[in-house]
PDBQT receptor file of N, H, CA, C and O in Angstrom, charges set to zero:
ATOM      1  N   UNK A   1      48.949 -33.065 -54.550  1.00  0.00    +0.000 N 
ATOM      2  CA  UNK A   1      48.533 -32.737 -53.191  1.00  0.00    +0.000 C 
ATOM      3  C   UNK A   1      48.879 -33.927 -52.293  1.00  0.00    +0.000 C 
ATOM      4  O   UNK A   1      48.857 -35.060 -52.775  1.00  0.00    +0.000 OA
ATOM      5  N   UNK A   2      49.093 -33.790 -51.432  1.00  0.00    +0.000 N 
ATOM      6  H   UNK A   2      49.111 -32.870 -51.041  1.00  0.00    +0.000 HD
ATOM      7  CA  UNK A   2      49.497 -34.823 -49.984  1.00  0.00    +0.000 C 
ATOM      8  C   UNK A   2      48.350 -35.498 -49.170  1.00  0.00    +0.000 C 
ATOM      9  O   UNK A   2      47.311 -35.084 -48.655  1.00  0.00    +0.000 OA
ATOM     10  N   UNK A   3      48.578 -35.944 -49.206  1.00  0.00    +0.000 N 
ATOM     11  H   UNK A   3      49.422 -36.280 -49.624  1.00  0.00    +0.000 HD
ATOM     12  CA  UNK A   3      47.759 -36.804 -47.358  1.00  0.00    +0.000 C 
ATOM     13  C   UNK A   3      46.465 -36.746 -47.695  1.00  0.00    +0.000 C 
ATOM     14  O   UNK A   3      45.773 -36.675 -46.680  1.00  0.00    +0.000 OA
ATOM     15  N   UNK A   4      45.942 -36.744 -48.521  1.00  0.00    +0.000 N 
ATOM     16  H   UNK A   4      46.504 -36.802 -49.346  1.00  0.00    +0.000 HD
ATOM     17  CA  UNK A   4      44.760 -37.249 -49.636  1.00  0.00    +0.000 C 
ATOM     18  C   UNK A   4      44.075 -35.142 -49.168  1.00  0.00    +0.000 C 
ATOM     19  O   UNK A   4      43.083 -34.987 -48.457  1.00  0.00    +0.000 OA
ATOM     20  N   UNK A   5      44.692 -34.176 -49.623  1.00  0.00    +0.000 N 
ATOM     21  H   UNK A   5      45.498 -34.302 -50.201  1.00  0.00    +0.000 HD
ATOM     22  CA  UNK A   5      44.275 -33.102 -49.578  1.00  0.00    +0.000 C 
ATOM     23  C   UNK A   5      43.155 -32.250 -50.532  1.00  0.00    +0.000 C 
ATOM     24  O   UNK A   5      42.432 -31.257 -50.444  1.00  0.00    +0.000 OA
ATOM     25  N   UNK A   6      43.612 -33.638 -51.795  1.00  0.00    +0.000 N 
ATOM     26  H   UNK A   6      44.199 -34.444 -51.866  1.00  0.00    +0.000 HD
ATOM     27  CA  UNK A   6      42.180 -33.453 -52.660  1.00  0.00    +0.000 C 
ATOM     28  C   UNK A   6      40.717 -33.725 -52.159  1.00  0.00    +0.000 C 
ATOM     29  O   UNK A   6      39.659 -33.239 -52.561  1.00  0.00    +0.000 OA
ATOM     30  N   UNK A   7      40.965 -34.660 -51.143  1.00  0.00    +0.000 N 
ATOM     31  H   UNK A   7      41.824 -35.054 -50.817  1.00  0.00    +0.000 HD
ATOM     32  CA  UNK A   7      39.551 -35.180 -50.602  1.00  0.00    +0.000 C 
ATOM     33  C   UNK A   7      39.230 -34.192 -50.157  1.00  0.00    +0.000 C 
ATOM     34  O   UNK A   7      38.273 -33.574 -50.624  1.00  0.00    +0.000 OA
ATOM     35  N   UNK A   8      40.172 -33.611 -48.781  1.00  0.00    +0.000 N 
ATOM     36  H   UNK A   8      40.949 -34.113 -48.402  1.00  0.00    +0.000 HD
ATOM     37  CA  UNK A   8      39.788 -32.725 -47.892  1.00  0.00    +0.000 C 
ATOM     38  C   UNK A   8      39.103 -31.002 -48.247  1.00  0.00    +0.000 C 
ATOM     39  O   UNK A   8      38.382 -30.304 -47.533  1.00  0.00    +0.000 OA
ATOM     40  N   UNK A   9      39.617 -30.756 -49.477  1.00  0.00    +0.000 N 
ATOM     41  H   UNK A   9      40.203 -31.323 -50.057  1.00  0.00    +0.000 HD
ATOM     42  CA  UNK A   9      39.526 -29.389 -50.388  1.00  0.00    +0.000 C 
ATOM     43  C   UNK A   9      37.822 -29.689 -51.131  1.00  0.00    +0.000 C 
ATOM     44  O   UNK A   9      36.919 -28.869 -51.301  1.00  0.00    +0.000 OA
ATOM     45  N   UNK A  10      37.853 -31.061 -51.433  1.00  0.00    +0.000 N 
ATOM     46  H   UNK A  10      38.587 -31.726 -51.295  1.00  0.00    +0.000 HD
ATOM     47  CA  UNK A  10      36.614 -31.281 -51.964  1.00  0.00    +0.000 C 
ATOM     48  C   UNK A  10      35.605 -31.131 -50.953  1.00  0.00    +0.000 C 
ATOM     49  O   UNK A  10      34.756 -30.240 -50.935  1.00  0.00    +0.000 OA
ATOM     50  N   UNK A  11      35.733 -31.976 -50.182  1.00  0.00    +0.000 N 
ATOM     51  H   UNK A  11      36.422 -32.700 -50.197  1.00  0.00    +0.000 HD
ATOM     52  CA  UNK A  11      34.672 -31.609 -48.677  1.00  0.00    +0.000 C 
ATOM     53  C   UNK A  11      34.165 -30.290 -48.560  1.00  0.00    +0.000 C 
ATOM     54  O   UNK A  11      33.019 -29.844 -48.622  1.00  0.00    +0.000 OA
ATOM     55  N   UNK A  12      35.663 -29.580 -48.313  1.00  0.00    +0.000 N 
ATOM     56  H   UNK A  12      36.594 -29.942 -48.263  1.00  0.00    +0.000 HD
ATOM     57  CA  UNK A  12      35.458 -28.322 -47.746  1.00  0.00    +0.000 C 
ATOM     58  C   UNK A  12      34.870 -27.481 -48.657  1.00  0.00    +0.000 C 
ATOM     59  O   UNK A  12      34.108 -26.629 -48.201  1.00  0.00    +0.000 OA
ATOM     60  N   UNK A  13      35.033 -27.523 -49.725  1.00  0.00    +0.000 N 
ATOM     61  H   UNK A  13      35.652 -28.215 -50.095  1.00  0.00    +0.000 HD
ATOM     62  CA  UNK A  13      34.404 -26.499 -51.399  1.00  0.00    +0.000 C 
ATOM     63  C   UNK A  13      32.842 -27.143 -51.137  1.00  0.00    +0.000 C 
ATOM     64  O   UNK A  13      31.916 -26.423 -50.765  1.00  0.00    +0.000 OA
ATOM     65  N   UNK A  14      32.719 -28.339 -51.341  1.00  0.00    +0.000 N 
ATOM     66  H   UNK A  14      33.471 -28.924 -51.643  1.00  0.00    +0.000 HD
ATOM     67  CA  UNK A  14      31.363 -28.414 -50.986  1.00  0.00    +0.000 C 
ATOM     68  C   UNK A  14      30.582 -28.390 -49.839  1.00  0.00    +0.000 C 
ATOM     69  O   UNK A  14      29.407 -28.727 -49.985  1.00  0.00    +0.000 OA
ATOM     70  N   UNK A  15      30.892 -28.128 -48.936  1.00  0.00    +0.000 N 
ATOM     71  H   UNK A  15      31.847 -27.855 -48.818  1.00  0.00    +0.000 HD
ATOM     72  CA  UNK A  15      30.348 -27.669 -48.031  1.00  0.00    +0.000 C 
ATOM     73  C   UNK A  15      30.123 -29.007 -46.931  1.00  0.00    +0.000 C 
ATOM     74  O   UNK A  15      29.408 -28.913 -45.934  1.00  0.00    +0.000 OA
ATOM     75  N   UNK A  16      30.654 -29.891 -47.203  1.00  0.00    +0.000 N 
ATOM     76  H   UNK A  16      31.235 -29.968 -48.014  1.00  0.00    +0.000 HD
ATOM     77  CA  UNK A  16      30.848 -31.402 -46.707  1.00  0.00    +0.000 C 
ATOM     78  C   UNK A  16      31.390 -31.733 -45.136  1.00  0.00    +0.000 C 
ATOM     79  O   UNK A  16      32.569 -31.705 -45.490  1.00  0.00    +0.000 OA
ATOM     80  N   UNK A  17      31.459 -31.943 -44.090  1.00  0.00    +0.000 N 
ATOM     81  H   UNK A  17      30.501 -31.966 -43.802  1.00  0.00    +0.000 HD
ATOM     82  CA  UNK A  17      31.679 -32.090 -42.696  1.00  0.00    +0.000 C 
ATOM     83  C   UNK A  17      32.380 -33.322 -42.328  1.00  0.00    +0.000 C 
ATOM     84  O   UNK A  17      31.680 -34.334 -42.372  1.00  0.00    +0.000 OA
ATOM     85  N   UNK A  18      33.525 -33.461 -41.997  1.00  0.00    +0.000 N 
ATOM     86  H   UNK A  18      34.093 -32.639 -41.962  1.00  0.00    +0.000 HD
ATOM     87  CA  UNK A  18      34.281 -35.109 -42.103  1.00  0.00    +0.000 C 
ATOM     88  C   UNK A  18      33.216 -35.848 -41.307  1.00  0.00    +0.000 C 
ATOM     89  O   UNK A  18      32.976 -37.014 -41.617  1.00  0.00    +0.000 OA
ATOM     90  N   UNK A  19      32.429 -35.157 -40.112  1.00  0.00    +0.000 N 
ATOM     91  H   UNK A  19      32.624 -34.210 -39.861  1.00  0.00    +0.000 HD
ATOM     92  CA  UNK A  19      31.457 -36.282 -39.473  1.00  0.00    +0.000 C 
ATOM     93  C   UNK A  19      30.743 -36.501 -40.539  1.00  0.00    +0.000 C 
ATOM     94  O   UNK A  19      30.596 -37.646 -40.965  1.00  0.00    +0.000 OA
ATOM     95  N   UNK A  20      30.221 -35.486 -41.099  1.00  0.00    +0.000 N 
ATOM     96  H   UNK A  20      30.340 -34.556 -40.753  1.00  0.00    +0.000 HD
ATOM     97  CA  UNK A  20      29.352 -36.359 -42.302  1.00  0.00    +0.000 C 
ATOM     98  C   UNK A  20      29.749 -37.232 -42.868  1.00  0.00    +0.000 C 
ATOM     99  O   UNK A  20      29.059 -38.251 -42.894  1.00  0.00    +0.000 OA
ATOM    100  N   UNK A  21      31.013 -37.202 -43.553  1.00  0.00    +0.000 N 
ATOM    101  H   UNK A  21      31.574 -36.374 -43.532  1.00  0.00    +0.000 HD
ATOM    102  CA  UNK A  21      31.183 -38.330 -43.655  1.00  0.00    +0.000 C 
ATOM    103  C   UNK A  21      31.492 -39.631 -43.366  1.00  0.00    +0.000 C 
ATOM    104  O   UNK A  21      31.619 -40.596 -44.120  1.00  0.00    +0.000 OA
ATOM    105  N   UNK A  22      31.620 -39.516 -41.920  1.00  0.00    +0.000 N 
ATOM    106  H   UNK A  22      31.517 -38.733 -41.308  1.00  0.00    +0.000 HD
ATOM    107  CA  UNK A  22      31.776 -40.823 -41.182  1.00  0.00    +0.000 C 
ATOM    108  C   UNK A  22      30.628 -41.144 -41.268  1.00  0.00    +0.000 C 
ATOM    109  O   UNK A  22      30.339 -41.912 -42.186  1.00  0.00    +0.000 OA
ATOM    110  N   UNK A  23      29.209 -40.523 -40.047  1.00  0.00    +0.000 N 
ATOM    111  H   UNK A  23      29.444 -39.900 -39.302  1.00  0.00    +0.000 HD
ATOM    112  CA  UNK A  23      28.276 -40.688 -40.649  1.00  0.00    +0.000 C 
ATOM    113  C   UNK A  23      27.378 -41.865 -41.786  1.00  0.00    +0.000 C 
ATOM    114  O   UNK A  23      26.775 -42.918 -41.580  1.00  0.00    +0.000 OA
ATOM    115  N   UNK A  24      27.665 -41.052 -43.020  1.00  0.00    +0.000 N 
ATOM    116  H   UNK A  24      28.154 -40.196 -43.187  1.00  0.00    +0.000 HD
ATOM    117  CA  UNK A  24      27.396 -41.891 -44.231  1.00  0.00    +0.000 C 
ATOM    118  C   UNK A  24      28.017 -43.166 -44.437  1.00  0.00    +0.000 C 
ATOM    119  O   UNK A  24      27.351 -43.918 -45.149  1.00  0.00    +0.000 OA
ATOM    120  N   UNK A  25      29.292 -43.699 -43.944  1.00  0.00    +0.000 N 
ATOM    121  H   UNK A  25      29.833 -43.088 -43.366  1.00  0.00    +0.000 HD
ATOM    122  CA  UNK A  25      30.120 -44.037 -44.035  1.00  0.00    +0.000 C 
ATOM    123  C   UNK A  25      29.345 -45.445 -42.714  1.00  0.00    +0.000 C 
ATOM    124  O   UNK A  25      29.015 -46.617 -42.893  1.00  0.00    +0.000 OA
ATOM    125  N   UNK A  26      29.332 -44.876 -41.929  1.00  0.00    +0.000 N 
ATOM    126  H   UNK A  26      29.600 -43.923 -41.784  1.00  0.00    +0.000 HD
ATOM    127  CA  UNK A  26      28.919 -46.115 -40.924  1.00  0.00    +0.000 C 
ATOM    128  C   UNK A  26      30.222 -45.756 -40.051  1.00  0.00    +0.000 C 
ATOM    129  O   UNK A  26      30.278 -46.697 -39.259  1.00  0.00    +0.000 OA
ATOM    130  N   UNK A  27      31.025 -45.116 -39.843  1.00  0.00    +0.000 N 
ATOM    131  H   UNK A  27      30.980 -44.351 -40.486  1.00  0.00    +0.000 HD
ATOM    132  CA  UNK A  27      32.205 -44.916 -39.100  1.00  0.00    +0.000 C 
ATOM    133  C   UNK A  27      32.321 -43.604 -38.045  1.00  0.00    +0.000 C 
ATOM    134  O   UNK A  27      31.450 -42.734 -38.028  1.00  0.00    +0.000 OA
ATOM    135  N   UNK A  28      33.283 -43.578 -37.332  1.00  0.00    +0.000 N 
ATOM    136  H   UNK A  28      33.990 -44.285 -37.346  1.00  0.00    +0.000 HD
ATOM    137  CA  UNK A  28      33.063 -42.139 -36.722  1.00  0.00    +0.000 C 
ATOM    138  C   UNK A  28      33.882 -40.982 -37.207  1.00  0.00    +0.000 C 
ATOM    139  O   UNK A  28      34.671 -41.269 -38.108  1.00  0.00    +0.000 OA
ATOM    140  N   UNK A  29      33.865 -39.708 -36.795  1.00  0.00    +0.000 N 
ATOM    141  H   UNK A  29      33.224 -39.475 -36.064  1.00  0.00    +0.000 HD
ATOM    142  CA  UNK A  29      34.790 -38.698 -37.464  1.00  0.00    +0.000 C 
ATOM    143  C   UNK A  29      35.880 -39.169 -37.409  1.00  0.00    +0.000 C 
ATOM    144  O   UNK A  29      36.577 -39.326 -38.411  1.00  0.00    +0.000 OA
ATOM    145  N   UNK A  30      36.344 -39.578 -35.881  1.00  0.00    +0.000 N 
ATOM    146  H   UNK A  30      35.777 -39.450 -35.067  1.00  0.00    +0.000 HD
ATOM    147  CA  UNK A  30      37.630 -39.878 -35.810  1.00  0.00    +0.000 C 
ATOM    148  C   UNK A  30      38.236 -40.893 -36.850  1.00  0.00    +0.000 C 
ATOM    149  O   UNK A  30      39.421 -40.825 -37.174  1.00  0.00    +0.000 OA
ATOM    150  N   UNK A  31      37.478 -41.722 -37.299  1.00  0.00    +0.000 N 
ATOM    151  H   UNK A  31      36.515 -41.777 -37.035  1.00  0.00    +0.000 HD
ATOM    152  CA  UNK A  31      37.798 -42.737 -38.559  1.00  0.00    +0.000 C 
ATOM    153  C   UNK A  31      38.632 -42.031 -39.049  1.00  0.00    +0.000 C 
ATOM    154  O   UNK A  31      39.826 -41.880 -38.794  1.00  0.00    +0.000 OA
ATOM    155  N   UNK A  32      37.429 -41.223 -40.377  1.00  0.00    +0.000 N 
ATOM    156  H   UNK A  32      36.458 -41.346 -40.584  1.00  0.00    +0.000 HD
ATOM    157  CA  UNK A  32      37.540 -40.757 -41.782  1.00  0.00    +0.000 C 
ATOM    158  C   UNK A  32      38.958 -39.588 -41.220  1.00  0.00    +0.000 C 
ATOM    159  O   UNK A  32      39.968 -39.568 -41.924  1.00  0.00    +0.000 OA
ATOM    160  N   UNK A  33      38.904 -38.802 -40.114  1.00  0.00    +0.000 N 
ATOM    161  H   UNK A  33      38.084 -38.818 -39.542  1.00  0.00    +0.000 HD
ATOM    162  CA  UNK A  33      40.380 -38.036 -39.557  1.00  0.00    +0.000 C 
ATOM    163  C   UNK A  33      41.447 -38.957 -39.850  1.00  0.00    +0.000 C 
ATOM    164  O   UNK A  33      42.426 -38.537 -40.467  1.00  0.00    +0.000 OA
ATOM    165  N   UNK A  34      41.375 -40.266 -39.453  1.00  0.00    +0.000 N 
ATOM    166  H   UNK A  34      40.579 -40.607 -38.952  1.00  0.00    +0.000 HD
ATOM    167  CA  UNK A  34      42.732 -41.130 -39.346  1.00  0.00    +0.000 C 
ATOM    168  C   UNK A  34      42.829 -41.488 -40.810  1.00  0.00    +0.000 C 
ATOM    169  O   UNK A  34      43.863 -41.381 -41.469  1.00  0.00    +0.000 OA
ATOM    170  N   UNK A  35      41.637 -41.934 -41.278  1.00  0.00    +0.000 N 
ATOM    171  H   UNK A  35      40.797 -42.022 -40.742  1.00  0.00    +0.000 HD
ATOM    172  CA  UNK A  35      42.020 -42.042 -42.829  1.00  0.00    +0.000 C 
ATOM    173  C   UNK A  35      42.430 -41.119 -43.616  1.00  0.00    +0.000 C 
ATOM    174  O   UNK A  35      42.244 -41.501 -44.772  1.00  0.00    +0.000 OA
ATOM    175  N   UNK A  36      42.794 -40.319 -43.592  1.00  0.00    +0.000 N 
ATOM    176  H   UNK A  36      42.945 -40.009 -42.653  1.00  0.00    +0.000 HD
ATOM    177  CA  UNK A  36      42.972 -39.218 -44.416  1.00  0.00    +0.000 C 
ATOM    178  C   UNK A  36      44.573 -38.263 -43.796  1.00  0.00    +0.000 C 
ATOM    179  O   UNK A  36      45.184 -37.236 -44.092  1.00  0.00    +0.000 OA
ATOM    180  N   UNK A  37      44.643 -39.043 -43.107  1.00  0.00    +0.000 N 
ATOM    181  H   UNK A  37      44.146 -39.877 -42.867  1.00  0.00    +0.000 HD
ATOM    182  CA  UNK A  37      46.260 -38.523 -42.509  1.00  0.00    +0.000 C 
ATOM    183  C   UNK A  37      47.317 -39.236 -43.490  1.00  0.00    +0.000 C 
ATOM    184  O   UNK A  37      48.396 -38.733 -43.803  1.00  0.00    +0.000 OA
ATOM    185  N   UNK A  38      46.743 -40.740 -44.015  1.00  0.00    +0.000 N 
ATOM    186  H   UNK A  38      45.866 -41.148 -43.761  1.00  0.00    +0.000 HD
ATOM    187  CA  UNK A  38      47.725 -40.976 -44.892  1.00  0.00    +0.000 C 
ATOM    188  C   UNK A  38      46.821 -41.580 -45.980  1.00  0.00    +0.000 C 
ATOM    189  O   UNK A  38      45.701 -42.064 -45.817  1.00  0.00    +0.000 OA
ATOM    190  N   UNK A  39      47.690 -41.430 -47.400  1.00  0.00    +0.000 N 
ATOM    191  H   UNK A  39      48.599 -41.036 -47.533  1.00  0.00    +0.000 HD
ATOM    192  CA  UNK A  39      47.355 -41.653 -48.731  1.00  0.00    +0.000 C 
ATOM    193  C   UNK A  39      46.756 -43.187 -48.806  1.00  0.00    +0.000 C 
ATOM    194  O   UNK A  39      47.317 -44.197 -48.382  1.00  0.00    +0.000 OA
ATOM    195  N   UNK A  40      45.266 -43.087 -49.558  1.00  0.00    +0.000 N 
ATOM    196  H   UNK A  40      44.810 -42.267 -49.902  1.00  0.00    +0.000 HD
ATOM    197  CA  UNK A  40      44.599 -44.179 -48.911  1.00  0.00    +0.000 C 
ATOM    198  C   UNK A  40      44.671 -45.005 -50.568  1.00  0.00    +0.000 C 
ATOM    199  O   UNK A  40      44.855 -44.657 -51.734  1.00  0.00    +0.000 OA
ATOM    200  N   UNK A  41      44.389 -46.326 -49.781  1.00  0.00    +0.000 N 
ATOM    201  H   UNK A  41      44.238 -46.609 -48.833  1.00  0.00    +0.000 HD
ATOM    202  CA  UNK A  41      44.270 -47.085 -51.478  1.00  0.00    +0.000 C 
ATOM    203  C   UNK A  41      43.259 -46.625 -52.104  1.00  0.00    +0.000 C 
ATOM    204  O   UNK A  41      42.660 -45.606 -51.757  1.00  0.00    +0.000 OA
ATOM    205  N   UNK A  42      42.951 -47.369 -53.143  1.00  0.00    +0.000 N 
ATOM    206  H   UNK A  42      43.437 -48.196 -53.425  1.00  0.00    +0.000 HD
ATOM    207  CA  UNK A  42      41.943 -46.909 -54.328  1.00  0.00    +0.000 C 
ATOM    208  C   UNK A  42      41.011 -46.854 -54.116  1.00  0.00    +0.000 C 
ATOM    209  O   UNK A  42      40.388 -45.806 -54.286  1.00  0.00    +0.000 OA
ATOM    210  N   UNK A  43      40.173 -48.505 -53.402  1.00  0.00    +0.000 N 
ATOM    211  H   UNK A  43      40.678 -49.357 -53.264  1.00  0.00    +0.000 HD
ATOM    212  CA  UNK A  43      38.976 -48.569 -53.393  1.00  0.00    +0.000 C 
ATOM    213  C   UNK A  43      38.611 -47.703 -51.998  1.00  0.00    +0.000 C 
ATOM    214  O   UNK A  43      37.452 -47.287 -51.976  1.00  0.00    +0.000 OA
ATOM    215  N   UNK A  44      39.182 -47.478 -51.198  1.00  0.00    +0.000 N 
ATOM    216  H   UNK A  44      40.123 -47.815 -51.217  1.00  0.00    +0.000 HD
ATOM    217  CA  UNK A  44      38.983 -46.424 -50.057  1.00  0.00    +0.000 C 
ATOM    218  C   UNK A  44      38.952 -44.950 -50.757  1.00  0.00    +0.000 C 
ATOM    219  O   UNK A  44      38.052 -44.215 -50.352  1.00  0.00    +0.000 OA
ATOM    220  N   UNK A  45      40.051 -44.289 -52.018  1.00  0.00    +0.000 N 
ATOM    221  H   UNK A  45      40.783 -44.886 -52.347  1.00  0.00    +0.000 HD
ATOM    222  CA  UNK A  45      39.248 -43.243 -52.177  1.00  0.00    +0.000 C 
ATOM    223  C   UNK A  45      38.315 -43.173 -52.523  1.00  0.00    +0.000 C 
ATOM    224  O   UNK A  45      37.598 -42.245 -52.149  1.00  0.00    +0.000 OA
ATOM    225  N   UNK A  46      38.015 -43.813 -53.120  1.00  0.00    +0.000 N 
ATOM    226  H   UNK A  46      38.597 -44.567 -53.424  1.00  0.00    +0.000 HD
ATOM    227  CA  UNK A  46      36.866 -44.024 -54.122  1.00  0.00    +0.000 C 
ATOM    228  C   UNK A  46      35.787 -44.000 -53.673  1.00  0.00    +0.000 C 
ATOM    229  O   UNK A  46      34.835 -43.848 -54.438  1.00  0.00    +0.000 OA
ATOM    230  N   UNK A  47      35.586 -44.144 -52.265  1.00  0.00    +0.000 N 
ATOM    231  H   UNK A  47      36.359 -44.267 -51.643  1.00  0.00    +0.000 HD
ATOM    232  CA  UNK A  47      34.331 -44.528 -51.432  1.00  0.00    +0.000 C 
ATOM    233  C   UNK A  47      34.033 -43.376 -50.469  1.00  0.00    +0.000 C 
ATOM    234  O   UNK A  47      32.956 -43.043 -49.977  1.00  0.00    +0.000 OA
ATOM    235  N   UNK A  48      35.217 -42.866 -50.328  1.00  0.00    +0.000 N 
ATOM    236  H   UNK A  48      36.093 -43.137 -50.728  1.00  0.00    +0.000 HD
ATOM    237  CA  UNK A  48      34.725 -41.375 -49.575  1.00  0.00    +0.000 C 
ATOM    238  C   UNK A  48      34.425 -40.538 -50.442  1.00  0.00    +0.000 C 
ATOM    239  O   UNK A  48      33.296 -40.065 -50.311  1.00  0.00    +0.000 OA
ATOM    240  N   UNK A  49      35.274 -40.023 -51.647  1.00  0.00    +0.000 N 
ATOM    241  H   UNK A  49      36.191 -40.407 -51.753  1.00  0.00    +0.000 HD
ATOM    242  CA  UNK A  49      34.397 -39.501 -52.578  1.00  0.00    +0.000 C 
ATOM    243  C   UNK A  49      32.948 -39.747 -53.113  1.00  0.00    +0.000 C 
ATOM    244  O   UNK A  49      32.184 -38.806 -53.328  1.00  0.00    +0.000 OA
ATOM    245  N   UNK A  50      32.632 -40.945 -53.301  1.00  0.00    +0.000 N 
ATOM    246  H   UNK A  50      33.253 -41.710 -53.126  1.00  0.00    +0.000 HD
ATOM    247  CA  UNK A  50      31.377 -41.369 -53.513  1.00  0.00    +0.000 C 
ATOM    248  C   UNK A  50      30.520 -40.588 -52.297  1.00  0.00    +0.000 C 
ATOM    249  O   UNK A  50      29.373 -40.308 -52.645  1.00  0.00    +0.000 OA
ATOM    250  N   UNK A  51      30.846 -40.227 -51.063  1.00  0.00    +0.000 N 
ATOM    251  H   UNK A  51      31.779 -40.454 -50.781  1.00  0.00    +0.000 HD
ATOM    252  CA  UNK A  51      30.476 -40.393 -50.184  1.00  0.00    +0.000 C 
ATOM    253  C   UNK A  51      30.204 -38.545 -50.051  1.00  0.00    +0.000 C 
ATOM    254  O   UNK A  51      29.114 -38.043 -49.778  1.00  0.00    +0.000 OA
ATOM    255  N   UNK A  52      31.415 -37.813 -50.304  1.00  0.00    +0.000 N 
ATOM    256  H   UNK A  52      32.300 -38.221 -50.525  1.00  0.00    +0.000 HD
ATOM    257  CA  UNK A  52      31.539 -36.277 -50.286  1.00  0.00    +0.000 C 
ATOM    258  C   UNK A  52      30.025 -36.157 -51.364  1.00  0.00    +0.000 C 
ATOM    259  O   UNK A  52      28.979 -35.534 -51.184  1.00  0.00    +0.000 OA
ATOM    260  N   UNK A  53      30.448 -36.986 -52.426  1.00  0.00    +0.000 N 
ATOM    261  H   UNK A  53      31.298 -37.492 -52.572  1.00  0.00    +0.000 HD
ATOM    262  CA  UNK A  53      29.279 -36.605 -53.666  1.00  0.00    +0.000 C 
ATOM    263  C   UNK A  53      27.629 -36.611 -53.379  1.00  0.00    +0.000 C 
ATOM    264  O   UNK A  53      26.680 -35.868 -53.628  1.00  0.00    +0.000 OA
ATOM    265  N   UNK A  54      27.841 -37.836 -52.735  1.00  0.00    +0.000 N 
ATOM    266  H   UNK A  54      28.612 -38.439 -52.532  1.00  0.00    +0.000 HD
ATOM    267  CA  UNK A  54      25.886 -38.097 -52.090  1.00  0.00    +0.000 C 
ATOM    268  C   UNK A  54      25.678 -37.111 -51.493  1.00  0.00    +0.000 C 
ATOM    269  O   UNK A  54      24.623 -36.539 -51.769  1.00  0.00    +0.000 OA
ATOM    270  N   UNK A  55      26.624 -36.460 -50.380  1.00  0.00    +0.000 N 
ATOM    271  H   UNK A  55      27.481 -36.925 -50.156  1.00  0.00    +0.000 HD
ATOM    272  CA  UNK A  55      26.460 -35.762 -49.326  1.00  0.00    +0.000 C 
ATOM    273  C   UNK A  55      26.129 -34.180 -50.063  1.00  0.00    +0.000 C 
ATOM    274  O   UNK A  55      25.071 -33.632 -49.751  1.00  0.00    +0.000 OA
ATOM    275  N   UNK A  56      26.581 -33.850 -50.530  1.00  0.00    +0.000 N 
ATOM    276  H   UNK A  56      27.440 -34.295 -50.783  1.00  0.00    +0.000 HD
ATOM    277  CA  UNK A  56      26.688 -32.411 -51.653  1.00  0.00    +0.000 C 
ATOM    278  C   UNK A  56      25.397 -32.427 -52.252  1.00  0.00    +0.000 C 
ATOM    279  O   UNK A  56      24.451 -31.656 -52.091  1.00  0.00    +0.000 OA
ATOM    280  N   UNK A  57      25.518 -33.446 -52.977  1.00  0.00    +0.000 N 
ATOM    281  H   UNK A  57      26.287 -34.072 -53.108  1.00  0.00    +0.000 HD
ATOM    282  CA  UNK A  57      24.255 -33.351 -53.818  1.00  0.00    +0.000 C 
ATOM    283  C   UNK A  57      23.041 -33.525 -52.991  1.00  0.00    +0.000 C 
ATOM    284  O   UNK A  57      22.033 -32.915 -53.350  1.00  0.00    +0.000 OA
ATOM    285  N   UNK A  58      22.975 -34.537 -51.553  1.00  0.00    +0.000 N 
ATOM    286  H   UNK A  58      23.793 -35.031 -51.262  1.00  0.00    +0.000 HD
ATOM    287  CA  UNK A  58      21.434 -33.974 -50.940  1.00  0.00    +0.000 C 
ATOM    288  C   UNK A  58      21.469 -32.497 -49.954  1.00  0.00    +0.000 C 
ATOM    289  O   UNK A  58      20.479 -32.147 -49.311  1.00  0.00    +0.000 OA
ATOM    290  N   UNK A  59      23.005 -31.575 -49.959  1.00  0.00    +0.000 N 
ATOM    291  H   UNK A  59      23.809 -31.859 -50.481  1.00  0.00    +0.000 HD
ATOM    292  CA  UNK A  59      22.858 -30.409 -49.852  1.00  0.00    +0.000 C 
ATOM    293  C   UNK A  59      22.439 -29.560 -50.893  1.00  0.00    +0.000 C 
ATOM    294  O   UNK A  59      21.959 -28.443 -50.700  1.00  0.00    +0.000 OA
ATOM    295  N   UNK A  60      22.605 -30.051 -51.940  1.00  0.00    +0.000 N 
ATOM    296  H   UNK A  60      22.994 -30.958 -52.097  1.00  0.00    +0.000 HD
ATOM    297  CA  UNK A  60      22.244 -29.354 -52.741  1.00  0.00    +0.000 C 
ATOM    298  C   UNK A  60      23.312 -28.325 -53.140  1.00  0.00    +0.000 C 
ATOM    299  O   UNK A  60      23.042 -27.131 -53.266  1.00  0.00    +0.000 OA
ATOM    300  N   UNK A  61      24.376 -28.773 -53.308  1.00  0.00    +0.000 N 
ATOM    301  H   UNK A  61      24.595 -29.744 -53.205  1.00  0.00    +0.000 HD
ATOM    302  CA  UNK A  61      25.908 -27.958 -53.492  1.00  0.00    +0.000 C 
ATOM    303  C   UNK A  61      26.474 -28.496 -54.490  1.00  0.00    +0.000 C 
ATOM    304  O   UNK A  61      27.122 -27.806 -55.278  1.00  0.00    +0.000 OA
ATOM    305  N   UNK A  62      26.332 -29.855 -54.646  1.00  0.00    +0.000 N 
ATOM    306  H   UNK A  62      25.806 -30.415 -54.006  1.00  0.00    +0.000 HD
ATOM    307  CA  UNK A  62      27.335 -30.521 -56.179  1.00  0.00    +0.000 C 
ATOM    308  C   UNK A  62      28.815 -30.471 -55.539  1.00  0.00    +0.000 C 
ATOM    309  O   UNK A  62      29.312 -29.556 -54.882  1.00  0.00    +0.000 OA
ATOM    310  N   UNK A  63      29.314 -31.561 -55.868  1.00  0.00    +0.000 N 
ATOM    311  H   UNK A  63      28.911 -32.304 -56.401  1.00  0.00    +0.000 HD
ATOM    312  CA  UNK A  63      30.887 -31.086 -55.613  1.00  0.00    +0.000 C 
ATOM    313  C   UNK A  63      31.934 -30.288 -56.949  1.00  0.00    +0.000 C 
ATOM    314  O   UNK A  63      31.954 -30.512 -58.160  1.00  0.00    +0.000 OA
ATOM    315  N   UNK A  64      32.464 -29.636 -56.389  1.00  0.00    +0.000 N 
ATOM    316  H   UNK A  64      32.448 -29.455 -55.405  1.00  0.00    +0.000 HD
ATOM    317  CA  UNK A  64      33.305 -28.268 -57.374  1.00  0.00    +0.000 C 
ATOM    318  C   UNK A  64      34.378 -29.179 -57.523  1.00  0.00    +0.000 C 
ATOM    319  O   UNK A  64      35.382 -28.851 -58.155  1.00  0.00    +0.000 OA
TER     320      UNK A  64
């Protein structure tokens, strides 16, 4: 997948909101938008996922 589209599919399956994750994040939507236009290093995916996951799980959705 491209332009980190796994993140974005994960969000969206779980029911996840990019403001949310700015949000959580300490950043604004527009951030996590710009981050995710291009393929991010490691410890940056790693941290929005962390981030989709908290968010899911206090929806109470789990990420798929």
């Amino acid at each position: 997948m491209e332009n980190n589209e796994m993140l974005r599919k994960m969000a969206r399956d779980s029911g996840v909101y990019l403001w949310e994750i700015g949000e959580h994040l300490g950043v604004s939507e527009n951030t996590v938008i710009r981050w995710l236009r291009k393929p991010l290093d490691q410890s940056k995916e790693k941290i929005v996922f962390s981030a989709i996951s908290s968010i899911a799980e206090l929806k109470g959705k789990g990420v798929s």
